[in-house]
N, C-alpha and C positions, 0 to 999 in steps of 0.2 A: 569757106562756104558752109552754110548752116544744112543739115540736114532733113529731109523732109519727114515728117511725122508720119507709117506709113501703116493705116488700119485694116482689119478685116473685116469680114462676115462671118459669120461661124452659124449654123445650122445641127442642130445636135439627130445622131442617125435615130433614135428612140421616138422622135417628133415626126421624122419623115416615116417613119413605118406607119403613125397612123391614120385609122380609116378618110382622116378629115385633111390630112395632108395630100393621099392617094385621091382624093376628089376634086382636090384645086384643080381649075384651068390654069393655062401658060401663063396667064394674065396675072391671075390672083396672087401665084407662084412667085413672078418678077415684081411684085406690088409690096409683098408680102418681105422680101430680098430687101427691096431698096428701103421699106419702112428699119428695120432691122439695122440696116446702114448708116442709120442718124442716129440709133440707138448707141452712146457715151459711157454707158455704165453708172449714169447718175442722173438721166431725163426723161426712165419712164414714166410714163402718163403725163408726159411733156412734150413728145413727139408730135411735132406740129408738122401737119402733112391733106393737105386739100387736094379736091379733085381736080383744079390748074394743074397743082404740080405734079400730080402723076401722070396728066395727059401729057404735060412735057418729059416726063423724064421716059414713058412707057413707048412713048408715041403713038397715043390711040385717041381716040375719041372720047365724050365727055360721058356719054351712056356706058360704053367699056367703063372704062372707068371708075364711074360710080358704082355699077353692077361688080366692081373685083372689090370696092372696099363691102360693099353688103355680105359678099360673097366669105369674105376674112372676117366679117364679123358674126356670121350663121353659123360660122364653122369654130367659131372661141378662139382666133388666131389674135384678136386684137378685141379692142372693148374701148369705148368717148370715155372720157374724162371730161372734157370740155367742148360741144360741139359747137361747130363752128355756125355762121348766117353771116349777112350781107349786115343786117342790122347794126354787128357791131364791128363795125369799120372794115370789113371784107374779111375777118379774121378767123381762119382754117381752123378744121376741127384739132385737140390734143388728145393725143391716142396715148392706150400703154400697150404693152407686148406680154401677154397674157403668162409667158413661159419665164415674164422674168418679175419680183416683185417690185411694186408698183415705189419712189419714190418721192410722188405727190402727195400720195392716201398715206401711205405708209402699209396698203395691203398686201397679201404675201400673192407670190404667182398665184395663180387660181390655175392654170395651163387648159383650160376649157376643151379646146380642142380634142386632150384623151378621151372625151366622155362623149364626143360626137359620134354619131352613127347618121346611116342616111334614114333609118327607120323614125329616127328621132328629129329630124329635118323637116321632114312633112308635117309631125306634130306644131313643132312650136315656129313654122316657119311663118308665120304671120304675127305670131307675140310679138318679136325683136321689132319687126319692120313697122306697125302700128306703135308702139310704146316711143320709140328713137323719133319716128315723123312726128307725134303730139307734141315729145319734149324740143323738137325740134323749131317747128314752127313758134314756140311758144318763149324761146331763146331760154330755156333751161338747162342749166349745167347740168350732165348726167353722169353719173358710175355705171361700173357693171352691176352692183348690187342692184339698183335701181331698174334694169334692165331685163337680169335674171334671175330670179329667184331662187331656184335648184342649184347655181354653186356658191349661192353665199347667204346661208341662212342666219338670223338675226338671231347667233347665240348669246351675244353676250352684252346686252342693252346698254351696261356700264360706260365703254369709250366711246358710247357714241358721240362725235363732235370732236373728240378729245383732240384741242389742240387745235382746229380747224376752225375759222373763223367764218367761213361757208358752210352753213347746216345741208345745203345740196351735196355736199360732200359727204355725208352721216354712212360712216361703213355700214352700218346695219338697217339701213332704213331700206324698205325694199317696193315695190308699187304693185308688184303685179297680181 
């Protein structure tokens, strides 16, 4: 009889100490867990994970739901790669895990999250949500760079593209 292959989760304690971990809901918390869970060690920013399957895996509602991925991504727990719409063919957004470097882009953790404060939530807490709905409805591939500015400034213009045959992908291109 073959053995079963048998994974974990791992949460590292320096992450839950801060301010931005302490502020999750229960919701955002087990969202946050189970995103984590799909995570391979070789498909961040390839985590494909929509608001279906978190109402199924979570058992909540589609406004929960939606409100705990917003909620992981105000807080720099996650960040779109590729956001998902109906448009194209029902296909869920692809996330990365901010704590780990990215696989797709080839960019390094960014781990956003340290840098979170609530003082700093109110500020930019309509940038993220306005920038993501435009690209969104507009069926645009997004990064973090694209997203936010303050952790990934456009130092070094040279790679931009490098490699990527998707210039929405441009590590240094930034919009806001």
């Amino acid at each position: 009889m073959k053995k079963k292959t048998r994974y974990f989760t791992r949460i590292f304690e320096d992450m839950m100490r801060t301010e931005a971990w302490q502020d999750l809901s229960g919701t955002e918390a087990k969202l946050y867990l189970e995103m984590v869970r799909k995570y391979r060690g070789n498909n961040n920013g390839a985590i494909v994970f929509g608001r279906r399957e978190a109402e199924h895996r979570l058992r909540i509602g589609s406004h929960r739901a939606h409100d705990a991925f917003v909620g992981l991504e105000r807080r720099g727990f996650i960040a779109p790669v590729v956001k998902g719409s109906f448009n194209r063919k029902l296909k869920a957004t692809e996330w990365r895990l901010t704590e780990y470097d990215c696989d797709v882009t080839g960019e390094v953790a960014t781990m956003d999250y340290a840098h979170w404060s609530p003082e700093n939530a109110e500020k930019s807490a309509g940038k993220i949500k306005t920038q993501v709905s435009k690209q969104h409805l507009a069926g645009v591939k997004t990064t973090p760079t694209q997203v936010s500015k303050r952790h990934h400034p456009a130092e070094n213009p040279s790679n931009c593209n490098q490699g990527l045959e998707d210039p929405h992908r441009c590590q240094n291109d930034t919009t806001i």
